[in-house]
N, C-alpha and C positions, 0 to 999 in steps of 0.2 A: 466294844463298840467301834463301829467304822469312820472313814472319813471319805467323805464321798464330796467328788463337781458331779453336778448336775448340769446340764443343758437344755433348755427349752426353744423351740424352732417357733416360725412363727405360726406355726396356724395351729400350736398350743397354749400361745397366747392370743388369740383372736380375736376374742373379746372381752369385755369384763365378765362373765361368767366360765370362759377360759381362763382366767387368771384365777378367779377362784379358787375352781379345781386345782389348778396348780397347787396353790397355795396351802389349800389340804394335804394333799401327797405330799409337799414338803414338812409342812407340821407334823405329819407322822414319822416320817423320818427322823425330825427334830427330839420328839419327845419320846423317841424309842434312845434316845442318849446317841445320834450318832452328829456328827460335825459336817454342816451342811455349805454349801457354796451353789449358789444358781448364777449361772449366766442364761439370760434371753435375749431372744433376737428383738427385733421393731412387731410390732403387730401385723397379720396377716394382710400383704398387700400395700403396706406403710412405706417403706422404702421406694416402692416403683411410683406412688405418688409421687412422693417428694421430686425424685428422678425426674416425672413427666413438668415440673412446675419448674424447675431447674432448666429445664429445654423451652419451655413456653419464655421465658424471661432471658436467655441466652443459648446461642444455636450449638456452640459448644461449651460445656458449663465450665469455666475456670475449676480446677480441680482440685485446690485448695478449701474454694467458697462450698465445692459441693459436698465437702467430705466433713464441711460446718454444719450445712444442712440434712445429709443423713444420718449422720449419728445421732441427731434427735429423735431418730423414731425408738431409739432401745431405752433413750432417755425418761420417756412416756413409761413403756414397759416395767423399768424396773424400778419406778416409782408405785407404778399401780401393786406390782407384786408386793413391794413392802408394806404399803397400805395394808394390804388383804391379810398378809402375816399377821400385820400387829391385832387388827379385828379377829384374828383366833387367838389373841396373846402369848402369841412370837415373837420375842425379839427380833429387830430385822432391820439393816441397815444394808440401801444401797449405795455405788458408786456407777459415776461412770471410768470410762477407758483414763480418762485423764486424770482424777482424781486417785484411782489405784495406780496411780504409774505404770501402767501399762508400755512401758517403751519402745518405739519400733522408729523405723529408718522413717525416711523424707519422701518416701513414693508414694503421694498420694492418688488414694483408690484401692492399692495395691500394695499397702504397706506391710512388711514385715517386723516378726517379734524379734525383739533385742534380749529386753528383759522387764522382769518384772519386780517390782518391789513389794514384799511379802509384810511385811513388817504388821503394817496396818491391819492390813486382814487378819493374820495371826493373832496378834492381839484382841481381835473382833470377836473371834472364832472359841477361845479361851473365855471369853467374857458372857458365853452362851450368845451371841448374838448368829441368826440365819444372814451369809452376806451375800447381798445380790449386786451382782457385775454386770455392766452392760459389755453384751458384745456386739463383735462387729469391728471395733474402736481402740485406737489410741494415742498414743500423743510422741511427740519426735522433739530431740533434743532442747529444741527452741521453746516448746511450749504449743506448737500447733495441733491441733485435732486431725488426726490420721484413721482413715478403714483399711480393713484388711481384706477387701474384697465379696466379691459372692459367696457365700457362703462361710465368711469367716469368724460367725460364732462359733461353730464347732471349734476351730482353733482356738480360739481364744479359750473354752473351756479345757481343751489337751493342755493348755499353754500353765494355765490354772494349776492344772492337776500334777503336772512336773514341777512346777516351781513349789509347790506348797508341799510334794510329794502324797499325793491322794490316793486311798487304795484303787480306786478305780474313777474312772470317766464315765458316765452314764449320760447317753444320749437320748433325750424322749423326742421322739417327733409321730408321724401318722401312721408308721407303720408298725410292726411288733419285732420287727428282728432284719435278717439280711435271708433273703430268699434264696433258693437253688437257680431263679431267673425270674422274670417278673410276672408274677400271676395274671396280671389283664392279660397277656400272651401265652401263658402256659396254666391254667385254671389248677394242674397237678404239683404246680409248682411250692417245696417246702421249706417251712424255718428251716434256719439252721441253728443249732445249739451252739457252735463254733464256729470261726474259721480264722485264720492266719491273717499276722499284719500283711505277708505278701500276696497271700491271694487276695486278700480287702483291696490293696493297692492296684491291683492288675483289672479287678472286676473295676472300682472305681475309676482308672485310667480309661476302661474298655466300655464305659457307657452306664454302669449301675449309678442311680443317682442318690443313694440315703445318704452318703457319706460324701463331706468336699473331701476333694485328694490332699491337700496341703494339712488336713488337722490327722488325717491318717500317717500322714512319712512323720509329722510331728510326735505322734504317740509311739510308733516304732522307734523313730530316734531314740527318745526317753521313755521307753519300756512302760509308757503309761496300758496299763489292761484300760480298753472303751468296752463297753456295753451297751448297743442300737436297743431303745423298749420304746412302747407306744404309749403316750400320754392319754390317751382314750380307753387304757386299760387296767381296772386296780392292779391286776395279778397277771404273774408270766416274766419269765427270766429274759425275754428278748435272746437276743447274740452274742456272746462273747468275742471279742477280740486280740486273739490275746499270740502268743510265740510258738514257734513250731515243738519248742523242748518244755513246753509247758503241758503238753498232750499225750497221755500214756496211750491213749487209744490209736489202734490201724488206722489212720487218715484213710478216706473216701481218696483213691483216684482223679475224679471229677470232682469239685464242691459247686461247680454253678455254670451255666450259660448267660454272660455278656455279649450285650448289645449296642449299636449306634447306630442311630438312622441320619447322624448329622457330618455324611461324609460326601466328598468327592471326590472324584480321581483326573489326574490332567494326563496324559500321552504325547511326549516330545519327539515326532518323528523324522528319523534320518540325522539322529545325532552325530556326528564325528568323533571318534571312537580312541578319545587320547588322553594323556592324565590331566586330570585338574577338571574336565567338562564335566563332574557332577557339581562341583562349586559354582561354574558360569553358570550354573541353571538354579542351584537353589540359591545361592550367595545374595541374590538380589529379592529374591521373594525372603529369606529371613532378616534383611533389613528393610524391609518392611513392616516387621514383624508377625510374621504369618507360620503359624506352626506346622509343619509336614510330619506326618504320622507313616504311611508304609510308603517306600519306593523299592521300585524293580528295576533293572535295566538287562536287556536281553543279550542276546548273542551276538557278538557283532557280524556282519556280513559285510563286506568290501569295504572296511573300516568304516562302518555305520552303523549305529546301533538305533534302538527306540528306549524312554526315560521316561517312566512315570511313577508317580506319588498321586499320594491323598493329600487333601487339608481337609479344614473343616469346610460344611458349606456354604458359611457366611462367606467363607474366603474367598468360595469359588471364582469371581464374576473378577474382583478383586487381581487374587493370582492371574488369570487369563490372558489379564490385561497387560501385567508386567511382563508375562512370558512370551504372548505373541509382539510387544511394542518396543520391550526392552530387550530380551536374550533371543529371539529367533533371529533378527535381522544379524545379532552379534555372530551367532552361531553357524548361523547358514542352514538353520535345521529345515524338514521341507515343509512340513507342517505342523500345528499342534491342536489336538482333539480333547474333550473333554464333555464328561457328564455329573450331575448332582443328584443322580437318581439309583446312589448305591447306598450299600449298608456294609457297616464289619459285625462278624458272629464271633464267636470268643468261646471256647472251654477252657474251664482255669482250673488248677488243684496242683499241690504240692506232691501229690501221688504220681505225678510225672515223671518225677526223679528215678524213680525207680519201677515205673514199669513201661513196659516199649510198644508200640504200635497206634498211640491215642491218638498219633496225626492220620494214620493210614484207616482206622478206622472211623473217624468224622469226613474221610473225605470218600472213603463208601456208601457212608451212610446218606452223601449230600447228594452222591454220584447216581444211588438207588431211587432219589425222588427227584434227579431230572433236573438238579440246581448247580449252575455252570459258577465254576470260583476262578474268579478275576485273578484276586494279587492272595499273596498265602505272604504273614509273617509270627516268625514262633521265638519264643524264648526257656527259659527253664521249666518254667509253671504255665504256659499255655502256649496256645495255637489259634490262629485270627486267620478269618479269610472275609476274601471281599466279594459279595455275591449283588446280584439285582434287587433291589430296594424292595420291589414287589414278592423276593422267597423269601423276604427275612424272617417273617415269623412262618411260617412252615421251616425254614432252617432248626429256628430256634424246637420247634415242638419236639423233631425227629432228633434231632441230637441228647436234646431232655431224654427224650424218653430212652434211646439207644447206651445210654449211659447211666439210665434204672435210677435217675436221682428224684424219681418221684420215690422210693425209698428213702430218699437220707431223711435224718433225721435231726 
């Protein structure tokens, strides 16, 4: 018999007859002899209330107060699941963040795992009890209710599954698996039976959205195996997640095309061309806190160069502001240009490593349908370019298909 965390997302909690279901697929597990652990998020849609009623009562929510009031929505949640357990005669006891001790730093919104106290659960788990965890949540040295951000039940379930040492992490939400890229864009687009924490990492960095990033480098750290399944489905192995040496099989070259439509690019022109000017220029946009994803800076010509980066495009308007009011005047630069109406494309696979040309031929293949690439950045396992918002998904099809991952499998 196994021992399994489970994760449920919210819009496999949805409703009460969503939790239902759940509640079933956990009982079977249960009474197949194996040792069960649920974490669920708030109900579909439940946090962004709360959020919106948090803004109607203050313009910026005190972020202690508001991290009282969304952890209540998992609170709901993992009360109703154990309801629904014990009406199948399931043992079932839930907790929230603060009651399993859940431990994490003082950042609230944005808190990080410290550690976790096992004990109780363990003892839970022994005693034949199904234990359900609220995520999302936890509590800081003090005693304060802390979140761990968007998306941080998947963490919280990774977090689970390392402390208590789980054979596996199992993720249910809407889809079945981790795709070769995302089927509303590519209709040819396939599960996959595998892939690596670092290509998971790179695709999740690069735009795939099943998976937050922080419960992924969590499960790599600690070697936890996740598995992405779709709660809408009795049967089907979903994804595995698991290590490059855990894989006797040829790895695919390519495992997927990643996407983002949520970028921008700024252009810092007639930079002075000396040490230290990439700091005067981004130094002040990252204490603002504004993350920059690619920058290029070109050639210089009569000690003047041109300097540009991505953010995201929330940023945009943001960055702009600081670059034309704060560093141009500093600088002397002549002008600064910018647009919100690009995208990055992404082939990711560990099969890079070892075989040569996978840039030269994605930039053929973009070359061939007449899609002009901005900024280009690569690393071991993939290759990113920045093309016009309007070819992304034609980027995306012709690269799919140029790289035959409508085959994988």
């Amino acid at each position: 018999m196994a021992f399994y965390v489970q994760k449920y997302g919210g819009t496999s909690v949805g409703s009460t007859e969503r939790i239902k279901n759940v509640a079933r697929r956990v009982a079977r597990f249960h009474n197949q002899g194996h040792q069960v652990i649920v974490v669920v998020s708030a109900m579909s849609g439940e946090t962004n209330r709360l959020i919106a009623l948090a803004h109607e009562v203050q313009e910026n929510p005190d972020p202690r107060e508001l991290d009282v009031m969304v952890s209540t929505g998992e609170q709901v949640s993992i009360a109703l699941l154990a309801m629904a357990l014990k009406e199948l005669n399931v043992k079932a006891r839930s907790y929230t963040g603060a009651q399993v001790r859940l431990l994490t730093d003082s950042a609230f919104t944005k808190a990080r795992i410290l550690d976790i106290e096992a004990d109780k659960i363990r003892a839970d788990l022994d005693n034949g009890h199904v234990v359900i965890v609220a995520g999302f949540q936890g509590v800081d040295e003090r005693g304060n209710i802390t979140t761990l951000g968007r998306g941080g039940s998947d963490t919280t379930g990774v977090a689970l599954a390392a402390a208590l040492k789980a054979d596996e992490c199992q993720i249910y939400t809407d889809v079945d698996g981790i795709y070769t890229t995302d089927p509303r864009v590519v209709p040819e687009a396939r599960r996959l039976t595998s892939i690596t924490f670092e290509e998971m990492l790179e695709m999740a960095s690069l735009g795939s959205k099943v998976l937050q990033i922080r419960s992924v480098e969590f499960a790599g750290k600690y070697r936890v195996k996740l598995r992405v399944l779709s709660s809408f489905e009795e049967q089907g192995e979903g994804t595995l997640i698991t290590f490059e040496e855990d894989g006797n099989m040829e790895q695919p070259v390519i495992s997927g095309i990643a996407f983002n439509r949520d970028e921008a690019k700024i252009t810092v022109l007639g930079v002075p061309d000396h040490p230290g000017i990439a700091y005067q220029i981004l130094g002040p946009v990252a204490d603002a806190n504004i993350d920059v994803d690619m920058i290029i800076q070109n050639v210089s010509h009569e000690d003047l160069t041109d300097f540009s980066f991505t953010v995201h495009r929330n940023d945009f308007k943001k960055t702009m502001n600081i670059i034309r009011e704060k560093i141009q005047p500093h600088i002397g630069a002549r002008d600064v240009i910018g647009g919100d109406r690009i995208a990055k494309v992404s082939v990711v696979g560990v099969g890079m490593r070892s075989h040569a040309g996978i840039a030269s031929k994605m930039f053929r293949v973009l070359a061939e349908e007449g899609i002009n690439i901005q900024m280009i950045a690569t690393s071991e396992i993939k290759v990113s370019v920045v093309v016009d918002e309007k070819y992304m998904e034609l980027a995306v099809r012709v690269l799919h298909k140029a790289f035959d991952l409508e085959q994988a499998l």
